[in-house]
mmCIF file as gemmi writes it, N, C-alpha and C atoms, coordinates in Angstrom:
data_model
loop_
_atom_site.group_PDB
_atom_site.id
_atom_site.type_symbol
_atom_site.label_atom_id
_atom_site.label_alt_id
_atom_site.label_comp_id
_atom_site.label_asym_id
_atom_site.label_entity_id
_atom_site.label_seq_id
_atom_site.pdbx_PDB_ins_code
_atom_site.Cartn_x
_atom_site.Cartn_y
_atom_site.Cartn_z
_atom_site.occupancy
_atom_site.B_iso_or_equiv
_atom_site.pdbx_formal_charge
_atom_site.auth_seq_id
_atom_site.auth_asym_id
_atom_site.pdbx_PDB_model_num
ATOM 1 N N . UNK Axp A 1 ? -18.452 29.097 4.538 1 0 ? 1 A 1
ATOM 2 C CA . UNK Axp A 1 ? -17.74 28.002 3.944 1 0 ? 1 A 1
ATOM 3 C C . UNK Axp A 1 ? -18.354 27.673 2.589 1 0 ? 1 A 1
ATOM 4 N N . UNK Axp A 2 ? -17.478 27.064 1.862 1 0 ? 2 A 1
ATOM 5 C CA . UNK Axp A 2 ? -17.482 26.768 0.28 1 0 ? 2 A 1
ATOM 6 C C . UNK Axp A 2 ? -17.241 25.336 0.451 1 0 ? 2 A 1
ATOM 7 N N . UNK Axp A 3 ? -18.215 24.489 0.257 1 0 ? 3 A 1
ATOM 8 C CA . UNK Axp A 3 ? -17.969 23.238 -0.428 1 0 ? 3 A 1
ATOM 9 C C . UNK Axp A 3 ? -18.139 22.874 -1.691 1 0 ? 3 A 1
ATOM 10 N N . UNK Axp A 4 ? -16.855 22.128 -1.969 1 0 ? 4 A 1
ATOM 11 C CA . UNK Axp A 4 ? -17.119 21.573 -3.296 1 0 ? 4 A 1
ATOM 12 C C . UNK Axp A 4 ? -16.379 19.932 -3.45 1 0 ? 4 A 1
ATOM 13 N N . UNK Axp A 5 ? -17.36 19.255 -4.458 1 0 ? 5 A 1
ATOM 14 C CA . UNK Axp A 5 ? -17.335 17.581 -4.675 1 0 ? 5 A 1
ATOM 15 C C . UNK Axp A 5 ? -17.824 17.059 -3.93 1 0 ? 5 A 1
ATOM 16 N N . UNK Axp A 6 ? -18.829 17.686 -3.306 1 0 ? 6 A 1
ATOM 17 C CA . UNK Axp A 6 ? -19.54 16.362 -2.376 1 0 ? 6 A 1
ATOM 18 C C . UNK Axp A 6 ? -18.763 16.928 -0.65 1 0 ? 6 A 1
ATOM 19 N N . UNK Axp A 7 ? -18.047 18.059 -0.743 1 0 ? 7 A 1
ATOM 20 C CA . UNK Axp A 7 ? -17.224 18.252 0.505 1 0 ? 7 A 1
ATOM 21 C C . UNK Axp A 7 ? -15.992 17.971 0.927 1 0 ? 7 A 1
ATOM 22 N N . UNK Axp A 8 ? -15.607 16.738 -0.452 1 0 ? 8 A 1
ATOM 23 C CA . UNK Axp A 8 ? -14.098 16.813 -0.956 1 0 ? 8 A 1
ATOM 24 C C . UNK Axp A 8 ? -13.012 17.957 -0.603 1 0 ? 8 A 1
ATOM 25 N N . UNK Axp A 9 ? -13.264 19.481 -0.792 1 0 ? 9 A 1
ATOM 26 C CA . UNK Axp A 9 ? -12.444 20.632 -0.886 1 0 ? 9 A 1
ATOM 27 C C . UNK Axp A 9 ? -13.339 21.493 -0.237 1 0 ? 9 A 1
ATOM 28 N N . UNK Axp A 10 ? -12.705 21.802 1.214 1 0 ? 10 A 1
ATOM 29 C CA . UNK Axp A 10 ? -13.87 23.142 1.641 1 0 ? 10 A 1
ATOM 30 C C . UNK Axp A 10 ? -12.905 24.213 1.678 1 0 ? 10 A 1
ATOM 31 N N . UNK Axp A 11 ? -13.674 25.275 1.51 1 0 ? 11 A 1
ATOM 32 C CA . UNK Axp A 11 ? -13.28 26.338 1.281 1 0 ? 11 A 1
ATOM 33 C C . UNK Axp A 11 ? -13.706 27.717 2.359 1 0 ? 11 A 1
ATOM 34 N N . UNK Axp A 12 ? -12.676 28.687 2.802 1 0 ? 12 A 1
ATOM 35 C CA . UNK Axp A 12 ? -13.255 29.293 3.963 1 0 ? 12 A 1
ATOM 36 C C . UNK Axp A 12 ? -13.401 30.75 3.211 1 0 ? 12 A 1
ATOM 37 N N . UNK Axp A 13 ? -14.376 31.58 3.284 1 0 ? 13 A 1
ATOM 38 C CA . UNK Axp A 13 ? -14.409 32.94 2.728 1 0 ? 13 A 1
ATOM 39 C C . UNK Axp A 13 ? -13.794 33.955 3.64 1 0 ? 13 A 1
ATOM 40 N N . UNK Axp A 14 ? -12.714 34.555 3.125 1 0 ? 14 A 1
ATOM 41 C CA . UNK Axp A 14 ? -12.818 35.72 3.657 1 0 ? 14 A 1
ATOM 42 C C . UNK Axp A 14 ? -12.825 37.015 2.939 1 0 ? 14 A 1
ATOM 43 N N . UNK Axp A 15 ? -13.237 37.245 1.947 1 0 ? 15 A 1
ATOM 44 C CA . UNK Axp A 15 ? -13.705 38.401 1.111 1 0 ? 15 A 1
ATOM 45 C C . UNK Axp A 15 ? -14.616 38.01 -0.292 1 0 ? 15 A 1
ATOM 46 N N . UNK Axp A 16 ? -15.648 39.38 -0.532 1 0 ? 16 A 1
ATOM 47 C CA . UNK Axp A 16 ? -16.189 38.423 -1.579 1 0 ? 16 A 1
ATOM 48 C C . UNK Axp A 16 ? -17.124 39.949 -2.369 1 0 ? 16 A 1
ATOM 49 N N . UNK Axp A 17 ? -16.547 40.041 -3.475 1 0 ? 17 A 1
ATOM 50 C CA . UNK Axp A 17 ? -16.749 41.012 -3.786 1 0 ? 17 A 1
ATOM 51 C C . UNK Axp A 17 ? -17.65 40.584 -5.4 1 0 ? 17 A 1
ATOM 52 N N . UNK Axp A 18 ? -18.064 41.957 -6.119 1 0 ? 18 A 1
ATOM 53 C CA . UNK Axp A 18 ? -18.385 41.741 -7.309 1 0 ? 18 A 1
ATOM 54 C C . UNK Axp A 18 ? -17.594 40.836 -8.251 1 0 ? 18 A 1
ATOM 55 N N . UNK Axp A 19 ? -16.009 41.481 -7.982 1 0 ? 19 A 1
ATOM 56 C CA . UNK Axp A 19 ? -15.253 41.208 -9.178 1 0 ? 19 A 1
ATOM 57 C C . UNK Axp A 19 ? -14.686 39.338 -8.455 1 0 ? 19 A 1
ATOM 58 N N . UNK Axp A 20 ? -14.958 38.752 -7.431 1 0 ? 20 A 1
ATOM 59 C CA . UNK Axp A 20 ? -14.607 37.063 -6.944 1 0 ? 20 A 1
ATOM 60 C C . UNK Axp A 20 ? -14.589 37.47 -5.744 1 0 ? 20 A 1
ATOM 61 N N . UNK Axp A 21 ? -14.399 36.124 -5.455 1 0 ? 21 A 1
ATOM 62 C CA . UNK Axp A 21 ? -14.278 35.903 -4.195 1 0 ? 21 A 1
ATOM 63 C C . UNK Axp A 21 ? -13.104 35.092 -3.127 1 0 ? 21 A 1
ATOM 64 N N . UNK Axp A 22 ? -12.452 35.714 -2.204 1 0 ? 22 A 1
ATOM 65 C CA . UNK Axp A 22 ? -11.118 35.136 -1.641 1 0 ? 22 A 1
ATOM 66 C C . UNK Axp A 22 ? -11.349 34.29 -0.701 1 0 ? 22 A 1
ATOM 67 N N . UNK Axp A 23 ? -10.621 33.075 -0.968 1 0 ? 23 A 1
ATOM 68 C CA . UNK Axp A 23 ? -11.043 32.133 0.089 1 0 ? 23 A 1
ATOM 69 C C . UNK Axp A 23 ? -9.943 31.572 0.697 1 0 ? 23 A 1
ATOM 70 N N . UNK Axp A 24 ? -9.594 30.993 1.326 1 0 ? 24 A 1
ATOM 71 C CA . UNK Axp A 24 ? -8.929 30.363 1.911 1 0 ? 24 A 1
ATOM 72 C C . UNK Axp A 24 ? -9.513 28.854 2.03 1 0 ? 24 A 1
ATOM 73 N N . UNK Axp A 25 ? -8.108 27.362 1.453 1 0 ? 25 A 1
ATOM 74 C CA . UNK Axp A 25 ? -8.609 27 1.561 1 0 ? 25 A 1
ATOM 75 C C . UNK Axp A 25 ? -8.433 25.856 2.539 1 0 ? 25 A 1
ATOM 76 N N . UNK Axp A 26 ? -8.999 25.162 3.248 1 0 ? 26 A 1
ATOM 77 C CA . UNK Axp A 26 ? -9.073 24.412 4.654 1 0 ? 26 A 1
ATOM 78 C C . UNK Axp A 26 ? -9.065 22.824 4.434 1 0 ? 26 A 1
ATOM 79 N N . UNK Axp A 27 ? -9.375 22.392 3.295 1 0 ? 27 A 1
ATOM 80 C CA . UNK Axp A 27 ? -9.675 21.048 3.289 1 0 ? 27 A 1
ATOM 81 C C . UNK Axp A 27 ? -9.285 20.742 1.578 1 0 ? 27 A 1
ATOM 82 N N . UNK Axp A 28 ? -8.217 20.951 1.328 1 0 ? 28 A 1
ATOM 83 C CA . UNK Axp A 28 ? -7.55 20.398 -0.004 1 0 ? 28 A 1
ATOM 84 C C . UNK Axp A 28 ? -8.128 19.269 -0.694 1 0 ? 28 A 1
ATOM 85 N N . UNK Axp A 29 ? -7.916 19.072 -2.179 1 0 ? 29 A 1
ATOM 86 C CA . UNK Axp A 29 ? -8.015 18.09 -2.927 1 0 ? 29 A 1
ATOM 87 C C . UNK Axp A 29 ? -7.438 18.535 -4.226 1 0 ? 29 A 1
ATOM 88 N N . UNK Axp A 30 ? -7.653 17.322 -5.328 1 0 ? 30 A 1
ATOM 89 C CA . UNK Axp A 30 ? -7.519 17.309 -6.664 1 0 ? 30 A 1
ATOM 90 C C . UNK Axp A 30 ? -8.776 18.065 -7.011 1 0 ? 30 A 1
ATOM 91 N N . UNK Axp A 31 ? -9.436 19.729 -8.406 1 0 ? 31 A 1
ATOM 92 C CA . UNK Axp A 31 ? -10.708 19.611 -8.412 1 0 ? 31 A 1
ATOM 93 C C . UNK Axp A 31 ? -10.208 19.372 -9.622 1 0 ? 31 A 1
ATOM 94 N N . UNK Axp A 32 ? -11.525 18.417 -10.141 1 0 ? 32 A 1
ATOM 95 C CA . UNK Axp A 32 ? -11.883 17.924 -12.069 1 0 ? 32 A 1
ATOM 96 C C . UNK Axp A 32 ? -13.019 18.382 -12.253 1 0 ? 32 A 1
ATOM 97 N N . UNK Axp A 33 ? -12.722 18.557 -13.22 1 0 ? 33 A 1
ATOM 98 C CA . UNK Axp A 33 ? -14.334 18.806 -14.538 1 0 ? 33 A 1
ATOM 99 C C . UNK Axp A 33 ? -15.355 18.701 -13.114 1 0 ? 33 A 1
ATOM 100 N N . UNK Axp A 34 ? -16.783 19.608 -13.585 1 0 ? 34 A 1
ATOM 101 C CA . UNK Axp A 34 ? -18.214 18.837 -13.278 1 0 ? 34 A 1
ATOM 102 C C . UNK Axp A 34 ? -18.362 18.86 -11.753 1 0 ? 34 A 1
ATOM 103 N N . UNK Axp A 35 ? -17.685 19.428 -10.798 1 0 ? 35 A 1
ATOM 104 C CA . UNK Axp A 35 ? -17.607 18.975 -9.387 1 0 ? 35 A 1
ATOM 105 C C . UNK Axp A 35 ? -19.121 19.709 -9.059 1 0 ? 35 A 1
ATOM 106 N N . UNK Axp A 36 ? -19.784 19.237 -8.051 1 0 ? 36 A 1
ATOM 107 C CA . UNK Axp A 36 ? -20.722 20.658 -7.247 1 0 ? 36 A 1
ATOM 108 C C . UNK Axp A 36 ? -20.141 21.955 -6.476 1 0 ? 36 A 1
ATOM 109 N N . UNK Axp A 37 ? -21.159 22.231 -6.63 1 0 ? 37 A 1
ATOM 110 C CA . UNK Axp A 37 ? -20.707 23.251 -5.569 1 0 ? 37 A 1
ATOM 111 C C . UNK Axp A 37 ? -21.628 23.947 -4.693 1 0 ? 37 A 1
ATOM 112 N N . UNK Axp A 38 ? -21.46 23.664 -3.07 1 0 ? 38 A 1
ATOM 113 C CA . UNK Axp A 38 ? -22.523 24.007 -2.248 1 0 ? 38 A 1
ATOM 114 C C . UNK Axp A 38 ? -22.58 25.302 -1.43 1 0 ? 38 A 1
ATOM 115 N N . UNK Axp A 39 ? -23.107 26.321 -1.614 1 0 ? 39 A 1
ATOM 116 C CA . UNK Axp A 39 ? -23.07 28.095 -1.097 1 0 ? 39 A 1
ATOM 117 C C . UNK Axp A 39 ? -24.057 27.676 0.285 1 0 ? 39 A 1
ATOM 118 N N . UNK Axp A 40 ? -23.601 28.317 1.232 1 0 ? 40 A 1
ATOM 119 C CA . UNK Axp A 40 ? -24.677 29.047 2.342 1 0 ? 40 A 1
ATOM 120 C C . UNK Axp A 40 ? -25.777 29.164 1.773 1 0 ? 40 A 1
ATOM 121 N N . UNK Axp A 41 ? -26.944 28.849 2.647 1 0 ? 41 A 1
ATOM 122 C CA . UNK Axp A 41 ? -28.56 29.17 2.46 1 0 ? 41 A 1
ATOM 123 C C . UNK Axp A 41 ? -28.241 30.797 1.807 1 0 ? 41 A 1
ATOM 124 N N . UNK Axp A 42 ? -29.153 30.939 1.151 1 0 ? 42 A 1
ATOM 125 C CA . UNK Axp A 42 ? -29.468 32.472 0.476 1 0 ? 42 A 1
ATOM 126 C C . UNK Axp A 42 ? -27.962 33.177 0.037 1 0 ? 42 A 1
ATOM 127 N N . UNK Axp A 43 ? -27.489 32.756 -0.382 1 0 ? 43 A 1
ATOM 128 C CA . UNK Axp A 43 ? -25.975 33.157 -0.935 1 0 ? 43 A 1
ATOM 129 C C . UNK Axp A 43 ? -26.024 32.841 -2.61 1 0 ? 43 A 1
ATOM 130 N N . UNK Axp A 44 ? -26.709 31.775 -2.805 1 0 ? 44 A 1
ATOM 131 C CA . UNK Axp A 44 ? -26.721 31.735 -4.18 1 0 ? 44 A 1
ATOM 132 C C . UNK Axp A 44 ? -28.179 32.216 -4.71 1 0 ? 44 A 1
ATOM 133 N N . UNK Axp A 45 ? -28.76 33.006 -4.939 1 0 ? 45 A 1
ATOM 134 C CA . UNK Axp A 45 ? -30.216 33.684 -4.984 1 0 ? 45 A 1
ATOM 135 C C . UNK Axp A 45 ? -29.832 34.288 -6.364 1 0 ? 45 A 1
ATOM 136 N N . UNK Axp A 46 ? -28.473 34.613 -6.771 1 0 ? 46 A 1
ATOM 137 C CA . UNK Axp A 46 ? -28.298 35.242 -7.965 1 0 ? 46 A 1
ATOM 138 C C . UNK Axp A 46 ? -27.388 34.85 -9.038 1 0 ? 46 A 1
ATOM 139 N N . UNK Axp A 47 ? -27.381 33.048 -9.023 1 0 ? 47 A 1
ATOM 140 C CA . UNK Axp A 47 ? -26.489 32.324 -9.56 1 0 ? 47 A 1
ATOM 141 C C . UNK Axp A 47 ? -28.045 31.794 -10.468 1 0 ? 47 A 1
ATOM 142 N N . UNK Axp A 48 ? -27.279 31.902 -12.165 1 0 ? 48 A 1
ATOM 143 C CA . UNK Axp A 48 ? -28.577 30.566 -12.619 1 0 ? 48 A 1
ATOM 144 C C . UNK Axp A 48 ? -28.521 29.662 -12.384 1 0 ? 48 A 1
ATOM 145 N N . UNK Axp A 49 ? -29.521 29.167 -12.283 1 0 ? 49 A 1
ATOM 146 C CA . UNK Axp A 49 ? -29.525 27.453 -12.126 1 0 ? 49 A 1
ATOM 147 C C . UNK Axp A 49 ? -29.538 27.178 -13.483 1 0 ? 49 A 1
ATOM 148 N N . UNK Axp A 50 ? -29.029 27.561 -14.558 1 0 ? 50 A 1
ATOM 149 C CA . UNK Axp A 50 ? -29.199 26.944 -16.029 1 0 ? 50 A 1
ATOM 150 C C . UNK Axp A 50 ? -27.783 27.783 -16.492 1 0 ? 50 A 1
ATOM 151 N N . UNK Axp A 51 ? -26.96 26.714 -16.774 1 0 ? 51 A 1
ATOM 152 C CA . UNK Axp A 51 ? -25.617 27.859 -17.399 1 0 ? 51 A 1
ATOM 153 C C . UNK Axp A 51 ? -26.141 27.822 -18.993 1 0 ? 51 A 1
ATOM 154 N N . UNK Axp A 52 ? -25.541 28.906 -19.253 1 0 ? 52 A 1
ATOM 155 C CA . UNK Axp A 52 ? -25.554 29.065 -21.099 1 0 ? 52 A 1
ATOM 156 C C . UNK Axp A 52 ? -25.234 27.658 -21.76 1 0 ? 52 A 1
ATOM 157 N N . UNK Axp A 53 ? -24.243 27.235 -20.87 1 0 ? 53 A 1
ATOM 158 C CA . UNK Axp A 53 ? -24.367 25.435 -22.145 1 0 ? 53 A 1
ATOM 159 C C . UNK Axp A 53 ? -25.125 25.012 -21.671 1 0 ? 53 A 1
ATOM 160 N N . UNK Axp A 54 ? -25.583 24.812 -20.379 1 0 ? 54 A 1
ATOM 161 C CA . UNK Axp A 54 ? -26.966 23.214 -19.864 1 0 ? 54 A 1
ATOM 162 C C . UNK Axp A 54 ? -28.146 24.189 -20.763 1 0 ? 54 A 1
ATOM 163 N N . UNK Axp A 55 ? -28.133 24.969 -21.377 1 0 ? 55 A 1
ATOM 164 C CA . UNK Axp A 55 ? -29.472 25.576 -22.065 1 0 ? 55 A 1
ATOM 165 C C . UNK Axp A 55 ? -28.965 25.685 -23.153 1 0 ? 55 A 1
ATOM 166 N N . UNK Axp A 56 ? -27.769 24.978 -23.826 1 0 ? 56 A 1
ATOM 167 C CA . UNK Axp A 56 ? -27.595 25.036 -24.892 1 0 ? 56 A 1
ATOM 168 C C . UNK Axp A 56 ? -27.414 23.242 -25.23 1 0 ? 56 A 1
ATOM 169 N N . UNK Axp A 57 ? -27.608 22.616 -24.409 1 0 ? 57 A 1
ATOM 170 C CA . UNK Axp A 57 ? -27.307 21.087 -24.271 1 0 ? 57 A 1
ATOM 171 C C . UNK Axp A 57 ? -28.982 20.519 -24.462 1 0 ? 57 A 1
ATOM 172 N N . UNK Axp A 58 ? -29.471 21.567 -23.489 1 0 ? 58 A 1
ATOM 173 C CA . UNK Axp A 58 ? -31.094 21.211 -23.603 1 0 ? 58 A 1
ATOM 174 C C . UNK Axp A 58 ? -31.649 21.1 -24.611 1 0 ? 58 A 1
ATOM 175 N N . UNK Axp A 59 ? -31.281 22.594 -25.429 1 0 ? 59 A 1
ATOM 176 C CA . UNK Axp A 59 ? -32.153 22.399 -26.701 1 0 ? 59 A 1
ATOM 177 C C . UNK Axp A 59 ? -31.614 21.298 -27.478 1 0 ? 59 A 1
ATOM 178 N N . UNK Axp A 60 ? -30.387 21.478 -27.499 1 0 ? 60 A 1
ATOM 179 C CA . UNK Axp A 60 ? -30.155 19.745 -28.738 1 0 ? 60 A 1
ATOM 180 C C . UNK Axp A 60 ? -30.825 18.655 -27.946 1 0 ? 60 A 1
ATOM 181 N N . UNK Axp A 61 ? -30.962 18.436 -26.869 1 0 ? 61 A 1
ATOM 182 C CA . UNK Axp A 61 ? -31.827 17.052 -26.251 1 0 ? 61 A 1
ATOM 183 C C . UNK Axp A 61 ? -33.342 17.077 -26.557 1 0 ? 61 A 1
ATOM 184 N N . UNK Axp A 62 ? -34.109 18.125 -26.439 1 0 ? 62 A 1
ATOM 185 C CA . UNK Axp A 62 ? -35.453 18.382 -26.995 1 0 ? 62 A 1
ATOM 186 C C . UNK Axp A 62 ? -35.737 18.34 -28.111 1 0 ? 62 A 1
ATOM 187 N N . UNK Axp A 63 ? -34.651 18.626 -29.083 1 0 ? 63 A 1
ATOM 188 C CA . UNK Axp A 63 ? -34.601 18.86 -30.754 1 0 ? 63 A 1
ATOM 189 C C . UNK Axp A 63 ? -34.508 17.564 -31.075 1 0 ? 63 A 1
ATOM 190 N N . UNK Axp A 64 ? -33.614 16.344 -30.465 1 0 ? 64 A 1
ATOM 191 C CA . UNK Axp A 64 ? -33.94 14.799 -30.433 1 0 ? 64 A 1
ATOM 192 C C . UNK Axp A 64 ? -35.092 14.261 -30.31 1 0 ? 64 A 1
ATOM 193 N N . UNK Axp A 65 ? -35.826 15.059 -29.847 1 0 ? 65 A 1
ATOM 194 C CA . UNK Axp A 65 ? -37.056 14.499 -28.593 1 0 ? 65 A 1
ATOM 195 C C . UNK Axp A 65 ? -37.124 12.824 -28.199 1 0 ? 65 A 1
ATOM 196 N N . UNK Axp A 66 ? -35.722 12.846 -27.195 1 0 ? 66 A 1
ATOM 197 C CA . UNK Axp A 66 ? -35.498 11.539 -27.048 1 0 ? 66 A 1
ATOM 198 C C . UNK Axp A 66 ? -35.456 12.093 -25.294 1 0 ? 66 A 1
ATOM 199 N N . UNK Axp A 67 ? -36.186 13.011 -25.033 1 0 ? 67 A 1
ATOM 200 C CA . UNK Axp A 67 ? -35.999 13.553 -23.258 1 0 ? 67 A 1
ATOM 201 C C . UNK Axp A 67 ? -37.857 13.955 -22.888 1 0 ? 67 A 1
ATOM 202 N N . UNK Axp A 68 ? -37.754 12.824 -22.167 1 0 ? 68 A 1
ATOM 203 C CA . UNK Axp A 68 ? -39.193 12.596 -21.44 1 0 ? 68 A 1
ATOM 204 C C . UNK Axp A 68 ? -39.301 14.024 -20.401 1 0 ? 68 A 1
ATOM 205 N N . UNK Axp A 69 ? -38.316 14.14 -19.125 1 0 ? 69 A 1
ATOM 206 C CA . UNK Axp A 69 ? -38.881 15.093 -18.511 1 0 ? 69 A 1
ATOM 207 C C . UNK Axp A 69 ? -37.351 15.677 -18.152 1 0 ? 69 A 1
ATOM 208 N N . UNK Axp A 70 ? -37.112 16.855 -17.724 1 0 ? 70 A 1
ATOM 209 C CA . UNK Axp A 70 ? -36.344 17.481 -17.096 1 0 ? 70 A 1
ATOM 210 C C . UNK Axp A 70 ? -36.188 17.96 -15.674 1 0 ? 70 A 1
ATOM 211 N N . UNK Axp A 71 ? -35.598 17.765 -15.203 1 0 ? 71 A 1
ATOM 212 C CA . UNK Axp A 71 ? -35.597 17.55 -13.321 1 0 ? 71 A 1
ATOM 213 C C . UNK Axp A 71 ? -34.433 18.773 -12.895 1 0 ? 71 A 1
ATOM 214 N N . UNK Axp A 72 ? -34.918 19.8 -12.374 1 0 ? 72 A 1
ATOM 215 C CA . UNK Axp A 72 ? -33.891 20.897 -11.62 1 0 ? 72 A 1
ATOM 216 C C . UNK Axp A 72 ? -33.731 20.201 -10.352 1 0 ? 72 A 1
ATOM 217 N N . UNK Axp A 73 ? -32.486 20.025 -9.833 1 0 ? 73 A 1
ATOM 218 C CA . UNK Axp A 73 ? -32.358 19.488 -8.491 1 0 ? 73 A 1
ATOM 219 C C . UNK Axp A 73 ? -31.954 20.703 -7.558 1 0 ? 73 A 1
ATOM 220 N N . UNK Axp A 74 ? -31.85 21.879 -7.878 1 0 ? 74 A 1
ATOM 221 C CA . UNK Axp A 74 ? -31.606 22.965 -7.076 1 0 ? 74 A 1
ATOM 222 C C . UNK Axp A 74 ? -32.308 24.292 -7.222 1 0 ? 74 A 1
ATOM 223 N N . UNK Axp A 75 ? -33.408 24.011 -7.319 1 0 ? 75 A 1
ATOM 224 C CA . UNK Axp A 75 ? -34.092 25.179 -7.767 1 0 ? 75 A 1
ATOM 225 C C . UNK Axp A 75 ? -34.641 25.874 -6.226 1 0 ? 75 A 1
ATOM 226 N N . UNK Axp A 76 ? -34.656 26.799 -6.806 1 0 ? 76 A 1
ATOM 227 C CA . UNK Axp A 76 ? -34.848 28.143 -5.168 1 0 ? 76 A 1
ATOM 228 C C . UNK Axp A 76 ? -35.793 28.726 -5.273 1 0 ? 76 A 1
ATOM 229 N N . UNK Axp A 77 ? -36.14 29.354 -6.394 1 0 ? 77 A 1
ATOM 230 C CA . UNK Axp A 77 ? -37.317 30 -6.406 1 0 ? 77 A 1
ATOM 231 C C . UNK Axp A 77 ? -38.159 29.891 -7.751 1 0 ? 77 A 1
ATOM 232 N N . UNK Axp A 78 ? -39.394 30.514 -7.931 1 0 ? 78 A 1
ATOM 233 C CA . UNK Axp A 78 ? -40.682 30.026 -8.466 1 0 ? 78 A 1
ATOM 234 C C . UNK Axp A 78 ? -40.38 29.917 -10.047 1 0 ? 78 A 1
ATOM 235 N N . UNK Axp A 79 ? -39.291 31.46 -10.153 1 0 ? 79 A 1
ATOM 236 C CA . UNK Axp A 79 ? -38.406 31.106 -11.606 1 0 ? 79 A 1
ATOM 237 C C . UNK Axp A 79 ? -37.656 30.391 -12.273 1 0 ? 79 A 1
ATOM 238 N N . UNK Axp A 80 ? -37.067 29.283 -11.439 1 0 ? 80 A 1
ATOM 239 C CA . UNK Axp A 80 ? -36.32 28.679 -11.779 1 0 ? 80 A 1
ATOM 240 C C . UNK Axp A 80 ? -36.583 27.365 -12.502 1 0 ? 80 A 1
ATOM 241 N N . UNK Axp A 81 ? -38.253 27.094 -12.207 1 0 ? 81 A 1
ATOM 242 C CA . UNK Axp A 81 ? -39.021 26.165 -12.503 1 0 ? 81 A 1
ATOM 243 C C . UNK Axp A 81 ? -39.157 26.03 -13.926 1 0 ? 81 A 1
């Protein structure tokens, strides 16, 4: 299962390949901008935790230096730190 918004829209997998993944979905909604999105334990191991804009958002926030600390709330492993 695929949750997303907090569990708003779940989503059921049934195929999932390089090129996406097919889901079926079980628990409808509206999705907007910004939602989460929650994978099975060890399913996301090869997703960044930093997209090309939040590391392109960062540096203009550091280049302010108006950003005390930075907080990963989903970090998995030792790299992500």
């Amino acid at each position: 299962m695929i949750y997303i918004d907090d569990g708003k829209i779940v989503l059921l997998v049934l195929d999932c390949s390089m090129d996406g993944v097919i889901c079926e979905v079980k628990g409808g909604g509206v999705l907007g901008g910004n939602k989460n999105v929650k994978l099975p334990s060890g399913k996301h191991e090869h997703m960044p935790v930093l997209t090309h804009q939040d590391q392109e958002d960062l540096q203009k926030l550091i280049s302010s230096e108006e950003v005390h600390y930075v907080a990963v709330p989903y970090a998995v492993r030792k790299r992500d730190i």
